[in-house]
MMTF fields as JSON, N, C-alpha, C and O atoms, coordinates in Angstrom:
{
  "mmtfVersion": "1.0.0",
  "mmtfProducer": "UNKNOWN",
  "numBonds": 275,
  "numAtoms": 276,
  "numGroups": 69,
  "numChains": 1,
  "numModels": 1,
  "chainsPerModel": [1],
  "groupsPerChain": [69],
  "chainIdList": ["A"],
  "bondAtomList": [4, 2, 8, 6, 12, 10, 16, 14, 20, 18, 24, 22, 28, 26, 32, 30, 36, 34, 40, 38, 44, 42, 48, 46, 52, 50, 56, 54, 60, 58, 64, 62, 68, 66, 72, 70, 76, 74, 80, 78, 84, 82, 88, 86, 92, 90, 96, 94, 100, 98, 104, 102, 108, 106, 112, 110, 116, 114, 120, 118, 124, 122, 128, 126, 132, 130, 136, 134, 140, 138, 144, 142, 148, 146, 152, 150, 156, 154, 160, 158, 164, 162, 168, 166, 172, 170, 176, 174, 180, 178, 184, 182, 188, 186, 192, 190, 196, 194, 200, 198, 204, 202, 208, 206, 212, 210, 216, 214, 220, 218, 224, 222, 228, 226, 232, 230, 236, 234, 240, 238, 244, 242, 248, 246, 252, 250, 256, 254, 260, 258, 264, 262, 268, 266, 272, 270],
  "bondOrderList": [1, 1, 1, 1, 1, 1, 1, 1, 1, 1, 1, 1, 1, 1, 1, 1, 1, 1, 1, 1, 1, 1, 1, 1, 1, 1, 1, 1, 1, 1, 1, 1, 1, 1, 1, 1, 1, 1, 1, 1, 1, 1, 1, 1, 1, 1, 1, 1, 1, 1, 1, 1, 1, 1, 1, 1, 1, 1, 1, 1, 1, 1, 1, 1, 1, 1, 1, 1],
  "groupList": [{"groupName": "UNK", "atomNameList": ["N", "CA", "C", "O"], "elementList": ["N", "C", "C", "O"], "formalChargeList": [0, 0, 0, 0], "bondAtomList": [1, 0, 2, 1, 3, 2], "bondOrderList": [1, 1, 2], "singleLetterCode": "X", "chemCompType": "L-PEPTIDE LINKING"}],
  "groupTypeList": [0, 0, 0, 0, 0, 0, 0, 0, 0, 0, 0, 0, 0, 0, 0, 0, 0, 0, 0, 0, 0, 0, 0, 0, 0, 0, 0, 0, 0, 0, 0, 0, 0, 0, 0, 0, 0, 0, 0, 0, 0, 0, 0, 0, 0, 0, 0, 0, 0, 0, 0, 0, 0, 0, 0, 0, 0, 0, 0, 0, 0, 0, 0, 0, 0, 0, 0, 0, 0],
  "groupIdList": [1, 2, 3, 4, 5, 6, 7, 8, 9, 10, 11, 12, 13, 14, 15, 16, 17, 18, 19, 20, 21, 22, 23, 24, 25, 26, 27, 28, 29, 30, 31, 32, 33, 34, 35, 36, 37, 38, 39, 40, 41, 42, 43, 44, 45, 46, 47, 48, 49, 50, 51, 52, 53, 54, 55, 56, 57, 58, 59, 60, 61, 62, 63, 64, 65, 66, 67, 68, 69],
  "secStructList": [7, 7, 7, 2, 2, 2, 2, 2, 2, 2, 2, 2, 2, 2, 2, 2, 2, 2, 2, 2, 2, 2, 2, 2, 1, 7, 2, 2, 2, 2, 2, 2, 2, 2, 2, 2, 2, 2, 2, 2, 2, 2, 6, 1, 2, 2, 2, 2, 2, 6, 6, 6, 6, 6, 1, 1, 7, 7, 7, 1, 6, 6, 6, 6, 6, 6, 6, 7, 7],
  "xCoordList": [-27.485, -26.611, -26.272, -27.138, -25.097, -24.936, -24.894, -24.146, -25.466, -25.582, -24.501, -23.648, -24.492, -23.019, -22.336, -21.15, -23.697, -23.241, -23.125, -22.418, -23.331, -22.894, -21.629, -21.04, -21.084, -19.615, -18.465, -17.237, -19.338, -17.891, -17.509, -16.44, -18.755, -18.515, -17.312, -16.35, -17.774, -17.234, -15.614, -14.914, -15.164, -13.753, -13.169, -12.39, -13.887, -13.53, -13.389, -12.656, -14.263, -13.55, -12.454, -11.646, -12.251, -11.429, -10.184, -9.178, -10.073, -8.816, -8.323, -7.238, -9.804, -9.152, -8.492, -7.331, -8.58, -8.098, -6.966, -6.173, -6.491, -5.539, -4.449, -3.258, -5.001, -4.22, -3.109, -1.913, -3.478, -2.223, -0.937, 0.054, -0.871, 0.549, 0.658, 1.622, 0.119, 0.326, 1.3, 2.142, 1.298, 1.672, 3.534, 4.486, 3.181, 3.675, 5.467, 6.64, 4.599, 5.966, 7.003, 7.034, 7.734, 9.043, 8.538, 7.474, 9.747, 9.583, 9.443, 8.515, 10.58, 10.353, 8.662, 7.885, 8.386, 6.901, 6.139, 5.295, 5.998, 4.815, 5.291, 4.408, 6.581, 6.553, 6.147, 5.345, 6.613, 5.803, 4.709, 4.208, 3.742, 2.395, 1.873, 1.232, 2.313, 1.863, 2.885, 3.294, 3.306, 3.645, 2.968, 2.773, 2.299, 1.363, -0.207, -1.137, -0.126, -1.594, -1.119, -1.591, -0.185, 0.27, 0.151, -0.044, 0.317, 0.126, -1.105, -1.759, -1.673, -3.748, -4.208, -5.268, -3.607, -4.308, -3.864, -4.775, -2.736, -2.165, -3.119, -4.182, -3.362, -3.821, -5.438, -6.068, -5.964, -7.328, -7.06, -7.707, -6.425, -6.696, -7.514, -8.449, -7.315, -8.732, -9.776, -10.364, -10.281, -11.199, -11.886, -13.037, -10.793, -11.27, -11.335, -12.027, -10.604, -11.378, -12.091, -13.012, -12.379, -13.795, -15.139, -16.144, -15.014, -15.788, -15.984, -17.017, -14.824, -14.777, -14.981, -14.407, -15.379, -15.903, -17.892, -18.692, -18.064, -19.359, -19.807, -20.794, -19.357, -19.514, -19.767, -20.745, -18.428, -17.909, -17.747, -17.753, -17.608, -17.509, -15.838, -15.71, -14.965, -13.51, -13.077, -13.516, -12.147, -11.099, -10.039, -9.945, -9.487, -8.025, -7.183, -6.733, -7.146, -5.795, -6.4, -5.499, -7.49, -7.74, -8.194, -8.505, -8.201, -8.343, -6.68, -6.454, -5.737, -4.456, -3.29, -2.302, -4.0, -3.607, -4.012, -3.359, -5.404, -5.921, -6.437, -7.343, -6.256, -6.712, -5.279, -4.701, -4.867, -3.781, -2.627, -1.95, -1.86, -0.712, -0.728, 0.328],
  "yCoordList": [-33.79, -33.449, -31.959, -31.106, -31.709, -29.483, -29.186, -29.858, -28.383, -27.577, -27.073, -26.318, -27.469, -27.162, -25.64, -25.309, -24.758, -23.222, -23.229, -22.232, -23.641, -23.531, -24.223, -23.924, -25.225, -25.861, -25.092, -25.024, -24.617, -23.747, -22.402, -21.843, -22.186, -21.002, -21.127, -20.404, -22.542, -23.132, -22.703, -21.943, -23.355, -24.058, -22.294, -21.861, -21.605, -20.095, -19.394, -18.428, -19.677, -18.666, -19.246, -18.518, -20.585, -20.843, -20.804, -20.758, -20.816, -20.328, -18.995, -18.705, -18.055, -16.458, -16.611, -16.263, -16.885, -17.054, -17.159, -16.222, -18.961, -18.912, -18.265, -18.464, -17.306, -16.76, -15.755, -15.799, -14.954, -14.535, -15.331, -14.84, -16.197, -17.413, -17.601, -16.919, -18.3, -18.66, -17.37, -17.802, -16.634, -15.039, -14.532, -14.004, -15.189, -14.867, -16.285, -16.202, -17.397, -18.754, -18.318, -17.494, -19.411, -18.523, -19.594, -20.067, -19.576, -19.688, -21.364, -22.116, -21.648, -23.434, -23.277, -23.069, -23.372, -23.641, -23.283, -24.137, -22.222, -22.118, -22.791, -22.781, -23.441, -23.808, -25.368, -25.812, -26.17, -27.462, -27.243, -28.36, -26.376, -25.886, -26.386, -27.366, -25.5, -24.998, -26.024, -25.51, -27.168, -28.662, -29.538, -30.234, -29.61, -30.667, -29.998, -30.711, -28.715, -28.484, -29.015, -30.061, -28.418, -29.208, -30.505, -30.736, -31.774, -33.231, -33.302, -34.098, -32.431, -32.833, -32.181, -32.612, -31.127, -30.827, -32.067, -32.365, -32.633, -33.71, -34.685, -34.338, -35.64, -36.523, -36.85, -37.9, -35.028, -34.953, -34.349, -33.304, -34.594, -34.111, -34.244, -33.465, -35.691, -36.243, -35.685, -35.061, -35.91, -35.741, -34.308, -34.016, -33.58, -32.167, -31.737, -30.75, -32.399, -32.287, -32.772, -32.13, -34.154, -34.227, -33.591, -34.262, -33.001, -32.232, -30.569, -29.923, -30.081, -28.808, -29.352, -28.46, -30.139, -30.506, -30.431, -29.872, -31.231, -31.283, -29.884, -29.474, -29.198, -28.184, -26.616, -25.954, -26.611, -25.863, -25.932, -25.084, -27.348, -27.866, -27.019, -26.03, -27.274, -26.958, -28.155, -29.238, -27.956, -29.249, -29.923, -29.613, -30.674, -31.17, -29.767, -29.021, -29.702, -28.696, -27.432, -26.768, -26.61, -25.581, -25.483, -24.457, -26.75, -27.347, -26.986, -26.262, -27.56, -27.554, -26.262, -26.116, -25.324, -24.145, -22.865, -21.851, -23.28, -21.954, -22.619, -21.923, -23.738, -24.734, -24.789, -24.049, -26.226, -26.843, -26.541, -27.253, -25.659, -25.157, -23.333, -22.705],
  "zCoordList": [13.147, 12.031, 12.095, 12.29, 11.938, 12.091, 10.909, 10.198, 10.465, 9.57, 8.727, 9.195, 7.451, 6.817, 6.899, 6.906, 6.965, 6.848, 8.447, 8.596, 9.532, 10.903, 11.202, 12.241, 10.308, 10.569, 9.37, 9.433, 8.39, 7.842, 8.809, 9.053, 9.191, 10.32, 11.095, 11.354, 11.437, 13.029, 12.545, 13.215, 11.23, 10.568, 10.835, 11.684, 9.774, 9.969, 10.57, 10.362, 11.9, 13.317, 13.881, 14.458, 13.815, 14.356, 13.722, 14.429, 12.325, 11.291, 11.922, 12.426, 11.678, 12.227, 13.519, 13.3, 14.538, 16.025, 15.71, 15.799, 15.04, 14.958, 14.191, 14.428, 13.052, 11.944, 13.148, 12.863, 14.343, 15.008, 15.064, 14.523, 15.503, 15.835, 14.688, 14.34, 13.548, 12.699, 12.006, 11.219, 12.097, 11.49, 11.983, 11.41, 13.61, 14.159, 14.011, 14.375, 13.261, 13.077, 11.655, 10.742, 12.155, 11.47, 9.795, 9.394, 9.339, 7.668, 8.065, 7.768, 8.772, 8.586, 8.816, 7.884, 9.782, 10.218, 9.53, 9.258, 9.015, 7.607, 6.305, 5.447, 5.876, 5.007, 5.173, 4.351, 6.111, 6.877, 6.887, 6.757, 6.97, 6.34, 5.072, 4.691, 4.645, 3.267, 2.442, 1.401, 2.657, 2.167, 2.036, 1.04, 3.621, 4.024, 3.12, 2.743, 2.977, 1.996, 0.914, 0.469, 0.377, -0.929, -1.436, -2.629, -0.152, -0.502, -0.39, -1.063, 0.534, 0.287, -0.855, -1.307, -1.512, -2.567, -3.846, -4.618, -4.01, -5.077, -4.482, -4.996, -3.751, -3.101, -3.198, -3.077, -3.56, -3.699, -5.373, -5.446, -6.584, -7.623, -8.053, -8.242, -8.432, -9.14, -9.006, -9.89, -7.403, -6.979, -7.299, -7.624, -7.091, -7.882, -8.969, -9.221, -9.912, -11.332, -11.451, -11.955, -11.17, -11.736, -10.384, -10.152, -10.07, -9.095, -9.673, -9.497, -10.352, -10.578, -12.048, -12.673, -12.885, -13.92, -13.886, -14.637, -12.718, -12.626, -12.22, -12.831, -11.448, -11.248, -12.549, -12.899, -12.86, -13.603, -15.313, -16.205, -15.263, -16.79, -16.6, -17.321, -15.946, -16.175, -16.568, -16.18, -17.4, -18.319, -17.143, -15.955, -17.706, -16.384, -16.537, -15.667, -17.746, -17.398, -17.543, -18.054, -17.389, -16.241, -14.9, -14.295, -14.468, -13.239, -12.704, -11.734, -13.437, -12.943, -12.804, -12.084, -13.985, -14.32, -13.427, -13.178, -12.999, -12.165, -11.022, -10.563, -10.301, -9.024, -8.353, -7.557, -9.137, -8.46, -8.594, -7.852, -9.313, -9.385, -9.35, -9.413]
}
């Protein structure tokens, strides 16, 4: 099993690497990005309020106010 603090590592060096190119694409391409986060963040709402509920004791709509929008 790997270690959760050794695979966020993993996720994070490899974000930084790629953050050059990524920097470097034009507007279409980061906005085809930052779309496709957009449908995983709607897709996972629920899931995160009531997660940032158990967590946090946050309501739906400061979940939606300072999370998801």
């Amino acid at each position: 099993m790997v270690n959760k603090e050794n695979q966020f590592l993993s996720i994070f060096e490899s974000l930084a690497e790629h953050a050059p190119i990524i920097a470097k694409s034009n507007f279409r391409t980061r906005s085809k990005k930052l779309k496709k986060v957009e449908r995983a963040l709607m897709s996972y709402r629920m899931a995160l309020k009531e997660a940032l509920y158990q967590d946090f004791k946050k309501t739906d709509a400061e979940v939606d106010l300072t999370e998801i929008y």
